[in-house]
Every structure is written in C-alpha cells, then in structure tokens.
N, C-alpha and C positions, 0 to 999 in steps of 0.2 A: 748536582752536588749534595743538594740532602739528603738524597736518598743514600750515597754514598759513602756520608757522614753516619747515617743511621745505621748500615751495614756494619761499620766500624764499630758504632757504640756497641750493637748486639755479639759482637764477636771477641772485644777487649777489653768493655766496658770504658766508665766515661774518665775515670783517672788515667787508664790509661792514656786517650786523646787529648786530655788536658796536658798533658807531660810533651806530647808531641807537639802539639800547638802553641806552646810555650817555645819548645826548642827549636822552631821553624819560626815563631818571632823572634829569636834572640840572634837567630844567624842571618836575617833580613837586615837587624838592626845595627847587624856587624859590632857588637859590643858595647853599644849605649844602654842595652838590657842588660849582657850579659853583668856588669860588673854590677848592677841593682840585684841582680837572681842569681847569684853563683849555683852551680850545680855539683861533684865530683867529676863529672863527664866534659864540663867547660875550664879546669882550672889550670893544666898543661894551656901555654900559648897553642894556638894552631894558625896554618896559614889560608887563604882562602879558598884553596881549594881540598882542604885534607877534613876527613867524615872521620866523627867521636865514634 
C-alpha cells in the first residue's frame, strides 16, 4: 500500500490525495463528516449507492 500511495503522490500530488482521502472518509462515515466538511460535490442529498 505504500508504495501505491507513493505512486499516487508522484503522479497527482498530495492535495490531490488529501481531497480523495477525505471524500472516501466521509462516505465511510455515511454523513457524520459529511455535514462537519461540506464539499460542492456532497451538497445534493444522494442515496447509498449513487457516485458524486
């Protein structure tokens, strides 16, 4: 997994994987984040199985 992360950083840099990392814990959290961290991309309801 590190190395795979590292791949990542070199390729989109690290804001970008911070934005992902973020939005992959907020849809874990199923909405205990989301409503702490609004986004543009989380402010439409969605249902659990539908991709921003």
């Amino acid at each position: 997994m590190v190395l795979l992360a590292e791949a990542r950083r070199a390729a989109f840099g690290t804001a970008r994987i911070r934005r992902l990392k973020s939005y992959y814990f907020r849809e874990h959290l199923k909405g205990q984040t989301v409503d702490k961290f609004p986004s543009p991309k989380t402010e439409l309801p969605r249902g659990p199985g539908l991709v921003a």
